[in-house]
C-alpha positions in Angstrom: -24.5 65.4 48.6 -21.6 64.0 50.6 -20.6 60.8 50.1 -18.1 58.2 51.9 -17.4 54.9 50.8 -17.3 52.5 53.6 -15.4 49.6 50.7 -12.4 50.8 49.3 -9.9 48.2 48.4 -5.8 48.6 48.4 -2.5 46.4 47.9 1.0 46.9 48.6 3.8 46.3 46.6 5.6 44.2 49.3 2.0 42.4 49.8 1.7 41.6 46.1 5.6 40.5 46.1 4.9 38.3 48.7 2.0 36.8 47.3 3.6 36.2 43.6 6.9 34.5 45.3 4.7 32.0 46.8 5.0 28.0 45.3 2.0 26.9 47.5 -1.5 28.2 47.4 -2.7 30.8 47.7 -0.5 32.5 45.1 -0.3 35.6 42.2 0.9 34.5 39.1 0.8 37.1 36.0 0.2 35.6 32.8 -0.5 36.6 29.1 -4.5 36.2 27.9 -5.4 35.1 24.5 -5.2 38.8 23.1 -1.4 39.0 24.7 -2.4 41.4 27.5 -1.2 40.8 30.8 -3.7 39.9 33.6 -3.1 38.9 37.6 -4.2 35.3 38.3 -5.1 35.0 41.8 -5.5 31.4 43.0 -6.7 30.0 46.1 -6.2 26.1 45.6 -6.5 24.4 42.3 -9.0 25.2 39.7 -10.0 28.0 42.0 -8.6 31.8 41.1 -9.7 35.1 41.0 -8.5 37.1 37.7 -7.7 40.6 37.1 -6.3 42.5 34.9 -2.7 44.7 35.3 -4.8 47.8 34.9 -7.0 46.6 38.0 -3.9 45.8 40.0 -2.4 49.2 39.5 -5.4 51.2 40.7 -5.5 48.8 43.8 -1.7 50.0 44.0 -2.3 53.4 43.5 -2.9 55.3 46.6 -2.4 59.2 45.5 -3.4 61.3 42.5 -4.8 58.6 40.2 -7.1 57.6 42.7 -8.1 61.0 43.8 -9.0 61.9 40.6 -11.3 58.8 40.0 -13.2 60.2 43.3 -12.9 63.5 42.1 -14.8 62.5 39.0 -17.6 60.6 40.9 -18.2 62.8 43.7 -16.7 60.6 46.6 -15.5 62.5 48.9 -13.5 60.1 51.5 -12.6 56.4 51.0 -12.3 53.5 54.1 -9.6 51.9 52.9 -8.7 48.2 53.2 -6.5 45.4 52.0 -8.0 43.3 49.6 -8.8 39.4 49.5 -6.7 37.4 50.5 -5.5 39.0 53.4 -2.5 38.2 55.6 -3.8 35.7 58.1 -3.3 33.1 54.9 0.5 33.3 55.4 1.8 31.4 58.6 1.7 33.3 61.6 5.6 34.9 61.3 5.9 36.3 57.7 1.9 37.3 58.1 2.2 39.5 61.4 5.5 41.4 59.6 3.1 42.4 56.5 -0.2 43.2 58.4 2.1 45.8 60.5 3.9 46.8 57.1 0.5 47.3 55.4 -0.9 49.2 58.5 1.8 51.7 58.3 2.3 52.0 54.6 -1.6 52.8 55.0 -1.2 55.1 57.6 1.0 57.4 55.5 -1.3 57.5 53.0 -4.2 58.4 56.0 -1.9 60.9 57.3 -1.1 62.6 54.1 -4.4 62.9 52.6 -6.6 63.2 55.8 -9.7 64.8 54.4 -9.7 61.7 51.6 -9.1 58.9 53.6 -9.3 56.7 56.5 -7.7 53.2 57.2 -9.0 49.6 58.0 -6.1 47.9 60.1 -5.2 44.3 58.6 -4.6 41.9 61.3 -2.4 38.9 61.6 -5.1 36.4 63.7 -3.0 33.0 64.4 -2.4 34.8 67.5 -5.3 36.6 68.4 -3.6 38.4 71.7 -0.7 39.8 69.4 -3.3 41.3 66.5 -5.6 42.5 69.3 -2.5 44.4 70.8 -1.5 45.6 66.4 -5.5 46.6 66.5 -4.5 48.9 69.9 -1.8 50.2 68.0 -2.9 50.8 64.5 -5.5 53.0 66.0 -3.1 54.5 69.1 -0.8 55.2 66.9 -1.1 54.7 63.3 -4.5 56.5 62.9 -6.5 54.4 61.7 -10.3 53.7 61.6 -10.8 49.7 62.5 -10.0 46.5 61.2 -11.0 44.8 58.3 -11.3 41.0 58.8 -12.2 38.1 56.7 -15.3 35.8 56.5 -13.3 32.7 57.8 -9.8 32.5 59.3 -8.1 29.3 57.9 -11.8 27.7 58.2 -12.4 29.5 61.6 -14.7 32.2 62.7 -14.9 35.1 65.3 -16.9 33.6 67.5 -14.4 31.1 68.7 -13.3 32.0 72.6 -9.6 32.6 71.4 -10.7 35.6 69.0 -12.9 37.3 71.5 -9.6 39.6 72.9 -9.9 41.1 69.3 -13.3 42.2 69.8 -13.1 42.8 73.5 -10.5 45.6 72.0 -12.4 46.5 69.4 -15.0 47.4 71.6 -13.1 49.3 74.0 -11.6 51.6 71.7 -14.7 52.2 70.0 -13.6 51.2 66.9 -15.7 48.7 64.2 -14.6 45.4 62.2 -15.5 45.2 58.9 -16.1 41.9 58.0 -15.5 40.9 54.1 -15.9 38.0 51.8 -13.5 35.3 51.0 -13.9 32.0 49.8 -15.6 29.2 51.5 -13.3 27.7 54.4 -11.9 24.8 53.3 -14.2 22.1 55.1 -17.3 24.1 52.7 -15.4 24.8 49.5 -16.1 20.9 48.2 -20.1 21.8 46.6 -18.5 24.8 45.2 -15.4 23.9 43.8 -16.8 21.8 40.8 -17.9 25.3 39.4 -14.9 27.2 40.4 -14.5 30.8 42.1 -17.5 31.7 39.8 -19.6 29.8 42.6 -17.6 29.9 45.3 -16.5 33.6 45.2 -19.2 36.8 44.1 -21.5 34.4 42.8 -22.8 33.4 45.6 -19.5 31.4 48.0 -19.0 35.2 49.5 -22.6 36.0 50.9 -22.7 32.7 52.2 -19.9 32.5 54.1 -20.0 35.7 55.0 -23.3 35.7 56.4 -22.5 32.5 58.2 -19.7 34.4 59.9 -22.5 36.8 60.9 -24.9 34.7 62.3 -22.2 32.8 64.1 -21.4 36.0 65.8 -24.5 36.6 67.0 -25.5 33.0 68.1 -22.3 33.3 70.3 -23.3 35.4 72.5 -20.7 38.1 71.5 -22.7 41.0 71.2 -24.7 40.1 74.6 -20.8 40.3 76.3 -19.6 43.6 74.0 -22.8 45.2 73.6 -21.0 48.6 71.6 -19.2 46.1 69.5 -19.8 47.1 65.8 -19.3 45.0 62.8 -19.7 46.6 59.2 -21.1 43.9 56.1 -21.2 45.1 52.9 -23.0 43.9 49.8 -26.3 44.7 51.5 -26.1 42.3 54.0 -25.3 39.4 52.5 -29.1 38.0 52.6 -29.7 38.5 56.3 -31.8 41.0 55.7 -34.1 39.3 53.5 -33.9 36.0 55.7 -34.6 38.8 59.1 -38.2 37.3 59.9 -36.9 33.5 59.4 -33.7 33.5 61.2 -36.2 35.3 64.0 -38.5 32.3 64.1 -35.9 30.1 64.4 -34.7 31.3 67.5 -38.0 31.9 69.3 -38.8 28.3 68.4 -39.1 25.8 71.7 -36.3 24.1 72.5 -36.2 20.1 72.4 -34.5 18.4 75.2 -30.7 17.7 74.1 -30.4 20.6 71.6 -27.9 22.7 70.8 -29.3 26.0 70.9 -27.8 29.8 70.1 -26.2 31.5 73.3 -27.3 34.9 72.7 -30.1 36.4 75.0 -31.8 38.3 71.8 -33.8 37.7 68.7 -30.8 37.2 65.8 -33.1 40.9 63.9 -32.1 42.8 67.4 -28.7 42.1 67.0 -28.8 43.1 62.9 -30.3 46.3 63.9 -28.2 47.3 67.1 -24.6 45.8 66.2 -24.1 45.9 62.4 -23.8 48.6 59.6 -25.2 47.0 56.4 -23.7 48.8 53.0 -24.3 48.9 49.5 -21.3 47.6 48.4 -21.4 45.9 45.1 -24.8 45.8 45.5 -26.3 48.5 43.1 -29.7 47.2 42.5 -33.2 48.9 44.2 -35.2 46.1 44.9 -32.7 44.4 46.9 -32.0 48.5 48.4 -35.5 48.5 49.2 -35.8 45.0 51.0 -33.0 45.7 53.4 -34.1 49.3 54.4 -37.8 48.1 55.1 -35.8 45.4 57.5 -33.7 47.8 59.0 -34.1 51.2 58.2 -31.8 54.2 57.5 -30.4 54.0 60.5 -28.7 51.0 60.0 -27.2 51.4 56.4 -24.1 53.2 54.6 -22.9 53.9 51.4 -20.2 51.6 49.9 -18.7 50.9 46.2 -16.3 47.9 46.0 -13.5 49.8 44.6 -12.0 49.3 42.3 -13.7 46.3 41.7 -16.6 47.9 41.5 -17.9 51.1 38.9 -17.6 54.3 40.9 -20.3 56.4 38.8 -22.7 53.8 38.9 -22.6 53.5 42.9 -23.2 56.9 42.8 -25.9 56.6 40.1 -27.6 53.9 42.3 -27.4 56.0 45.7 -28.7 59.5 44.3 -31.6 57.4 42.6 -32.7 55.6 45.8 -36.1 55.9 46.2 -36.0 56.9 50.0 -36.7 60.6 52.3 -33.8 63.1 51.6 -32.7 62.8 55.6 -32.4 59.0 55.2 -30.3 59.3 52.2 -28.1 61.7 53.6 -27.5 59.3 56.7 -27.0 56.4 54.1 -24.6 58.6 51.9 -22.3 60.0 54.6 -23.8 60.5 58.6 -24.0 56.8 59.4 -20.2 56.6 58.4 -19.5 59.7 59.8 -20.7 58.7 63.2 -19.5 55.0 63.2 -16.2 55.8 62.0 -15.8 59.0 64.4 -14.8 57.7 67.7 -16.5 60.8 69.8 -19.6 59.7 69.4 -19.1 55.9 69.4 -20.9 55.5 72.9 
């Protein structure tokens, strides 16, 4: 059975210089653990870092046989490749709009070289939301690449603020989607979390939250009733929403009281799920939770995904193959959703 992964994480070499010659946060430091073997410290503010080791960091950097060998081995046929956390929208505006264009053409080399392996997730600069709407236009134009790959807040902001809605306006119009991935907490929620570290704040439980939030902030906006073709990708099986579907439903349909702030959108929050978003299995290799978010929203609306590298390749594929679902859906979920997202022909 084919099989795309819709998560596949990269780094540059100029992106993780950049990062390490950094004094203020966030930062890469490399350091020496307790058995003398060198691991990557990333760190977001104080007390707060995510850890990995040197042999981690050079699979993220390696973008040619290694890696095609490790999806060789599994059975993955094609990778959606994007930069991973924290992005270039962390740096200020000037130094982060010269490494989301280098990134997007380092990556589109690698598309372009090995075209039946992978595709690309465009990394956007977004203090200026006109400039990376116009480097979205142009990473797909002309670099060849698959979308944009942005994450869950933006210095503590979110998509659904009027000055980022250029980005998706293009996004829509070239038929392209955003995948929208897990970082910390913005800084105004990162407080509760922070006395526990980025083992609360980041896979824990810090990324589905925010993430989610992001989500549902999109679709209370009003976005999706203004770019109705706009498509938004979120990974580790939704982060929740599915299993909240019926809840955040009677919320909405509630009566309003006089004086309320109320969500702009024209739909039921579950229409939007099921018409706008692609939920994948990203990091999420566990059939209960598989099975709660298929009931909620059906084949249609889910794709295969790993995490990589952070993530076990064979046991993604483990997971999928042993899904307790109709050979047609698993197909869809295993390649033809991605195929038809990803494949701007068929976008309308």
């Amino acid at each position: 059975m084919k099989k795309i992964d819709l998560e596949a994480h990269f780094v540059t070499k100029e992106y993780l210089e950049h990062l390490r010659a950094r004094k203020e946060f966030p930062k890469l430091e490399t350091i020496e653990d307790e058995n003398r073997r060198k691991i990557d410290r990333v760190w977001y503010e104080p007390g707060m870092c995510h850890t990995r080791t040197i042999e981690m960091t050079h699979r993220l950097l390696d973008l040619g046989n290694s890696r095609l060998k490790e999806m060789e081995a599994a059975a993955i046929d094609m990778q959606l490749l994007s930069l991973c956390d924290p992005g270039c929208d962390v740096f200020d505006a000037s130094e982060a709009a010269s490494l989301a264009k280098k990134t997007n053409e380092r990556l589109s080399q690698v598309v372009k070289q090995y075209p039946d392996k992978f595709m690309g997730m465009a990394t956007l600069s977004l203090q200026f939301p006109i400039e990376a709407a116009n480097e979205l236009e142009r990473a797909i134009n002309e670099l060849g690449l698959s979308g944009a790959n942005i994450n869950s807040n933006i210095r503590g902001e979110y998509l659904d603020d009027f000055k980022y809605w250029p980005i998706l306006e293009k996004a829509e119009k070239l038929r392209v989607p955003i995948s929208l991935h897990p970082t910390v907490p913005s800084p105004s929620m990162r407080k509760p979390y922070a006395v526990y570290g980025y083992s609360l704040a980041g896979g824990g439980l810090g990324f589905a939250a925010e993430t989610a939030l992001h989500a549902m902030r999109l679709i209370c906006s009003g976005v999706f009733d203004k770019y109705p073709k706009l498509k938004i990708i979120l990974g580790h099986l939704g982060e929740g929403l599915p299993f909240f579907l019926n809840r955040l439903d009677l919320g909405f349909l509630k009566p309003p009281t006089p004086g309320e702030i109320r969500p702009k959108c024209e739909r039921k929050p579950s229409d939007y799920l099921r018409t706008n978003f692609i939920v994948t299995t990203s990091g999420m290799f566990f059939h209960p939770s598989f099975l709660c978010v298929y009931l909620a929203l059906g084949g249609d609306n889910m794709a295969f995904a790993i995490d990589y590298p952070f993530m076990e390749s064979n046991s993604a594929v483990r997971f999928i193959e042993t899904a307790p679902i109709c050979e047609s859906d698993l197909d869809k979920i295993s390649h033809l959703n991605a195929e038809r997202l990803l494949d701007r022909r068929y976008a309308d």
